[in-house]
Steps between C-alpha positions, in 0.01 A plus 500: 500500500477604860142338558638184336798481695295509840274204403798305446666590852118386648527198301855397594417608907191307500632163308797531779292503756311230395827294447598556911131395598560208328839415587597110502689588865152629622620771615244800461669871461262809522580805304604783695515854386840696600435919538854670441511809770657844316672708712390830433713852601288779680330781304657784458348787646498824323434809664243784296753639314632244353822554555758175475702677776190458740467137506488306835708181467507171740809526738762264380535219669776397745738235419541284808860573657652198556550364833794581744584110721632687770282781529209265515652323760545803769147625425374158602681487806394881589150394425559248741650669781244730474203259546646357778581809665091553490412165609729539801401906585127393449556203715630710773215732508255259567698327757534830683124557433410199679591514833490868559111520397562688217826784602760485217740660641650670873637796629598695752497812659671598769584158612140359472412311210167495309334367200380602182152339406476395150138596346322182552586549927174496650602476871431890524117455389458171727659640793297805448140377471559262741603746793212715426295222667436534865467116529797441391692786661380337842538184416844561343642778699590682208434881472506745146682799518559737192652872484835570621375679870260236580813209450774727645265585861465064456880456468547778810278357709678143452263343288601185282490518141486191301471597135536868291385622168679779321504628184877712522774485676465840623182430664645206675807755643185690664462272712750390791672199308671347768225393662352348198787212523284247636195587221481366136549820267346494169505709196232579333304722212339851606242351302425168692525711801248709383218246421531365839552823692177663736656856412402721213868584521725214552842534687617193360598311763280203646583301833375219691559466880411272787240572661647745803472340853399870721683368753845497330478803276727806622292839496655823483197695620484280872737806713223717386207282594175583737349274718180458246368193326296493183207221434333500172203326494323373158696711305423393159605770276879491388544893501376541848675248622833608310404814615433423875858330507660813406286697718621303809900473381453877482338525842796277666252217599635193691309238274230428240302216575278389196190283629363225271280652255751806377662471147831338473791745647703413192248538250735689189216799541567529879832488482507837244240656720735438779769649384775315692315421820555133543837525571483838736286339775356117560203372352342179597225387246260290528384499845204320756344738773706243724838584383441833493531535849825333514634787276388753702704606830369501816346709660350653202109667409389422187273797341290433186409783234142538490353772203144487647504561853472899486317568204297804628617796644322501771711133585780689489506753701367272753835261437691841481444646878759338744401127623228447205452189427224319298389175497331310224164385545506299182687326213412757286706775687865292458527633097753272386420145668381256281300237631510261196924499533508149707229265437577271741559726840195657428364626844132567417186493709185290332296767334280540183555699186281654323616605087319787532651634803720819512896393571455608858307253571717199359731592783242498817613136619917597462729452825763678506766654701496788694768745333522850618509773207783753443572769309870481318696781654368367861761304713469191373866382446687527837701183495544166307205557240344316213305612217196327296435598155194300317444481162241757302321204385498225798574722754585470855491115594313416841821348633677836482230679700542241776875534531462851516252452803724213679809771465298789620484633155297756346321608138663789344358732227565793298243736433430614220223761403156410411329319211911363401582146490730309714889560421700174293623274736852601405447868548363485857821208584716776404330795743437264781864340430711821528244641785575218698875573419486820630318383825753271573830732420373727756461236757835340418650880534298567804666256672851532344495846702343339821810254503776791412367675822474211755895506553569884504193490775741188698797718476298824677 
């Protein structure tokens, strides 16, 4: 019954759809096949025991609450008041971002104001590397300072700031704030500070300054000053030279004069070396052989330090007896003269050189002065004085040697014992520096007493 009950359904679908293809309308309608979709509930899950108790069902679900009018309506306008709140807060930060270079925000403290740098600021990095250059700190006028001591003896000695990095406030109240008015104060991370900080332990506290005119600075150290001028002469090495400076602010010299040739005075590693120095006693960088004799007073006898000139003992007890003096016979004998420092005021006679010669012999056809020798603790400073200090690598240039022989100069020394190389440049600045000190105190006190007697001797 079943089987013949399906042959007449196939028989009835297939005569009707013979009946539509052939419709008088023309009209042509396809069968199409219609697949109802059940709806089926979850499985139940059982757990092991089978227990009816332990069966996980689906969470009902929630009916839809109907909707309050007026409750709808205050959300919206929250919502609303919200978003424009943010559009107008968000369009204040980035008109206060603009024109400040990236500070969001000012403050104060003690009646100067500051700024906050917001993490994109790069001012500190480009103000950094760009200072470390000496082209540009020349070209610019613009010095690098960093550590609270260095910036305070800058801000003592009347030096203008322009710009200062900190990373607290309490750093910045280390320092004397009211002369910081003038300066553009900026706060910024410890950790900025430290990736563009020369120290292996950062202060935290960066400044830039103007390049310090000598002439206008204010030095604390000028009551106790000597008559005694310093020239450094291819000094090349930062940490002699930062250590010559301090040498000489120690010794109470006049003046530093820095010939062409000698690192940059305000080179960062100088100016730790130094300690302070720039600002206890003038320094002009920087200088020609010409215009160091307009920095000089006058009268004065320019004496050059010479390591060669009593090598042997038996040299030096000649030089020790009263009135010895020596005399070079050749280049050789003046240690520390270099005679490759100026290529173009050479002042060589025509001779040939052989490769193979010893280095005596490259010196046979030299002219130079005349310089008498000295020994250190001899009378050598006895009025206006100036002192030569070469480099360990250049050495002594020629024009040095001829000022000291135009001023009536002479080549000191310091003897050391035998088979020992020459002292560093900075070492023998500091014994010649604080022996010509002592030369000149006793002078100066000599005739402090002469005058104190010349009117009790009028009264008699």
């Amino acid at each position: 019954m079943a089987a013949f009950m399906r042959s007449v359904m196939l028989l009835v679908s297939v005569e009707r759809n013979t009946f539509l293809a052939k419709g008088t309308g023309g009209i042509v309608v396809e069968p199409k096949r219609y697949v109802r979709g059940l709806r089926r509930r979850p499985v139940a899950v059982i757990s092991p025991d089978d227990k009816k108790d332990n069966i996980i069902k689906p969470p009902p679900k929630l009916q839809p609450a109907e909707p309050n009018v007026k409750e709808a309506k205050v959300t919206t306008k929250t919502r609303y008041f919200q978003d424009s709140d943010f559009v107008e807060t968000r369009s204040n930060v980035q008109s206060s971002i603009k024109p400040s270079h990236g500070a969001v925000s000012k403050d104060s403290i003690d009646g100067v104001r500051f700024e906050r740098a917001f993490p994109g600021d790069r001012r500190l990095a480009r103000v950094v590397s760009v200072a470390r250059s000496r082209t540009f700190r020349e070209n610019q006028g613009k010095i690098l300072l960093e550590g609270r001591r260095l910036i305070c003896d800058a801000l003592d000695a009347g030096a203008n700031p322009q710009m200062v990095f900190f990373s607290s406030v309490d750093r910045l109240r280390e320092l004397p704030v009211d002369k910081l008015k003038r300066a553009t104060l900026v706060k910024v991370k410890f950790e900025d500070i430290k990736i563009w900080s020369d120290l292996v332990a950062p202060q935290g506290v960066i400044a830039i300054f103007s390049r310090p005119d000598p002439s206008r600075l204010n030095f604390a150290n000028k009551s106790h000053s000597v008559p005694l001028s310093l020239i450094c002469d291819n000094i090349r090495d930062p940490g002699n030279l930062g250590t010559i400076l301090r040498c000489a602010a120690a010794a109470g010299c006049h003046s530093v004069l820095l010939t062409k040739g000698c690192v940059d005075a305000w080179e960062p590693k100088v100016l730790r070396a130094a300690m302070g120095s720039h600002f206890r006693l003038p320094i002009y960088p920087n200088l020609s052989w010409d215009k160091v004799e307009d920095h000089l007073p006058k009268p004065v006898k320019v004496h050059v330090a010479d390591s060669s000139c009593g090598t042997d003992t038996r040299g030096e007890t000649e030089k020790s007896e009263p009135g010895g003096t020596h005399k070079p016979s050749k280049a050789a004998d003046y240690g520390w003269v270099s005679t490759r420092a100026n290529q173009n005021k050479r002042r060589y006679e025509d001779y040939d050189s052989d490769s193979d010669s010893d280095s005596d012999s490259d010196f046979e056809g030299l002219s130079l002065p005349r310089v008498d020798a000295k020994l250190y603790h001899e009378g050598w400073a006895q009025g206006p004085t100036a002192l030569v200090i070469g480099g360990e690598t250049q050495g002594l240039s020629i024009e040095s040697v001829q000022l000291a022989e135009k001023t009536a100069g002479c080549r000191l020394f310091i003897p050391v014992v035998p088979e020992v190389d020459s002292l560093n440049s900075a070492m023998a600045a500091s014994i010649l520096l604080f022996e010509g000190r002592k030369q000149l105190l006793k002078i100066m006190q000599t005739a402090g007493r002469k005058q104190e007697h010349k009117p009790k001797q009028q009264i008699l």
